[in-house]
N, C-alpha and C positions, 0 to 999 in steps of 0.2 A: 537433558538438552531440549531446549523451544525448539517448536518450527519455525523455518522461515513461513511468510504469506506465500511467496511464489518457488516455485523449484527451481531449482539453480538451470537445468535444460531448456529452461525459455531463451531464445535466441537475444541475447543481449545485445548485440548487433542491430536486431530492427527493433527490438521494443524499450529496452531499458530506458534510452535517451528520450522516448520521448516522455511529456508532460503528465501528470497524474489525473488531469481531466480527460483523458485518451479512454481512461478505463469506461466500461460499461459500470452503468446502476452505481456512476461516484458521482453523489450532487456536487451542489455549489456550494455547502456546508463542509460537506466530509472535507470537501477540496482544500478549504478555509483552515481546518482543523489541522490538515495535512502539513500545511503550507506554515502554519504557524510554528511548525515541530521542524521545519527545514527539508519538510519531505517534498520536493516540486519534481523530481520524474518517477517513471516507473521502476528504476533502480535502485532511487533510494528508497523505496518501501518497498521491494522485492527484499532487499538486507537488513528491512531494520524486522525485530523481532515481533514475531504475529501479537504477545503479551501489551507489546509497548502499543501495536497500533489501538488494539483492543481498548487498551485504558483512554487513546485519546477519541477515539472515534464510540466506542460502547459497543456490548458487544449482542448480535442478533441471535435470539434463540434457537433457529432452526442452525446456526451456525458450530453449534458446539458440539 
């Protein structure tokens, strides 16, 4: 089973909804990348799978 990017215990309530430029250290590129895959809040990439984001954004080596 993948991990999700974010654990489910993040208060969905104050953060899911909003925008995926909210995050820290997410440029204007990733954002681009994000947005092109249909990822525009923090929701939906708290659910999509860490793999899938990995392949569209690349993945950092202290990350792994």
């Amino acid at each position: 089973m993948e991990r999700l990017i974010f654990h489910i215990d993040v208060k969905p309530e104050k953060m899911w909804s909003l925008p995926v430029r909210n995050l820290l250290f997410l440029g204007k590129a990733s954002e681009q990348k994000l947005l092109n895959q249909g990822i525009r809040t923090i929701g939906d990439l708290a659910r999509e799978r860490e793999a899938n984001v990995q392949l569209w954004l690349g993945e950092k080596p202290e990350h792994r």
